[in-house]
C-alpha positions in Angstrom: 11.3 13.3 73.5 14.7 11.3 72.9 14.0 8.9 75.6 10.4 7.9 74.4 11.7 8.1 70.9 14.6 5.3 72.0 12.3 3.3 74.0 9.7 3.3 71.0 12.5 1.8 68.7 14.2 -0.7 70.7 10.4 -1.5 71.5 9.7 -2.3 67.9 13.4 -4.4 67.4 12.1 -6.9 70.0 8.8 -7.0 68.2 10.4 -7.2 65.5 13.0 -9.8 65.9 10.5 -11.9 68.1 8.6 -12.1 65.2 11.4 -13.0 62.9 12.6 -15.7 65.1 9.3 -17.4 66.2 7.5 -16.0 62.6 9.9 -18.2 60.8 9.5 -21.2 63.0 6.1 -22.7 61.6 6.4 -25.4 64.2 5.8 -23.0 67.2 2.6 -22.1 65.9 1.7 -25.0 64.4 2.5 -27.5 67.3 1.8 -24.8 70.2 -2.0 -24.5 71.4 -3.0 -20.1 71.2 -2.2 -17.1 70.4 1.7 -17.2 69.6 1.6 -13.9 67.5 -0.4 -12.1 69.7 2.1 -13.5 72.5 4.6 -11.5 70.6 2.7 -8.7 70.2 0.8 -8.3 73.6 3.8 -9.0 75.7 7.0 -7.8 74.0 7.2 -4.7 76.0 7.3 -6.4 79.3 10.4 -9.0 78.7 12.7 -6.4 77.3 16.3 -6.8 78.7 16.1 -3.3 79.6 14.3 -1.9 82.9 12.6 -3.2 85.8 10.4 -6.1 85.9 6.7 -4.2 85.7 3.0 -6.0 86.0 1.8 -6.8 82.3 -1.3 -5.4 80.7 -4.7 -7.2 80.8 -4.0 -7.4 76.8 -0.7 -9.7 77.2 -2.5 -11.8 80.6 -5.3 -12.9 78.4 -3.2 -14.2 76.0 -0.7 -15.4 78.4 -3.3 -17.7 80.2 -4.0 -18.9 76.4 -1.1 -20.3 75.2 0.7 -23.3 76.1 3.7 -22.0 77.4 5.7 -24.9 78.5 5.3 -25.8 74.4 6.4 -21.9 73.6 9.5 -23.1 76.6 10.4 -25.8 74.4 11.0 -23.6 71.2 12.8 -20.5 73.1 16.2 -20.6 71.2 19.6 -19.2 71.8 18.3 -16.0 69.1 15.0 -15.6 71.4 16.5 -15.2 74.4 19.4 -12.7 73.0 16.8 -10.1 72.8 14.2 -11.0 75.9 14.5 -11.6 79.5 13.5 -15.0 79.9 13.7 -14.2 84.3 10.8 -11.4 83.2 9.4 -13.7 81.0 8.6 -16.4 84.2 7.5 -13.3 86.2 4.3 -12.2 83.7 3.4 -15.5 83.1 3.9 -15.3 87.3 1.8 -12.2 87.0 -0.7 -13.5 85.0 -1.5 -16.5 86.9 0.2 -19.0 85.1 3.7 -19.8 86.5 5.6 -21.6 84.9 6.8 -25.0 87.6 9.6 -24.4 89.5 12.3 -26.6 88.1 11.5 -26.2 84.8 13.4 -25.1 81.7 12.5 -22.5 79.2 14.7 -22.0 76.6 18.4 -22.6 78.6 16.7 -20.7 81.9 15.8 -22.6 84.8 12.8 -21.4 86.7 13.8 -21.2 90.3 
């Protein structure tokens, strides 16, 4: 029950500070096209600097293949990325069938 409990909470810290960081900055959602919230929300769970890399839910791919991610890329700041894996983050929008080009830059990360 301890290990579900952990998980649960450092779960809802990411939520949590995701939606501090990007909440905060109006410009993300108001300058980037879908779903930024639900982003947050749908897909938290899966770029958590913790644990293997695992396939996303159908929930966090449809709002992955909604939102203009190389516009989200552009916003990822040095707070963002202390509490996600931006090398997950490439994989589910990999997974979800909307890589991100290789070369690229989200936030300071380079996709290979």
């Amino acid at each position: 029950m301890a290990i579900s409990t952990s998980h649960f909470m450092y779960f809802a810290i990411v939520v949590c500070s995701l939606a501090v960081i990007l909440g905060n900055n109006n410009s993300v959602s108001a300058q980037c096209q879908g779903d930024v919230q639900g982003l947050m929300e749908q897909c938290a769970r899966y770029v958590q600097k913790s644990g293997p890399k695992i396939q996303p839910s159908g929930g966090c791919c449809g709002v992955v293949k909604n939102v203009d991610l190389s516009c989200v890329c552009n916003h990822i700041t040095v707070e963002v990325e202390s509490v996600i894996s931006m090398e997950k983050a490439a994989f589910i929008a990999e997974a979800c069938g909307k890589p991100l080009a290789h070369g690229s830059q989200c936030g300071s990360y380079i996709v290979p």
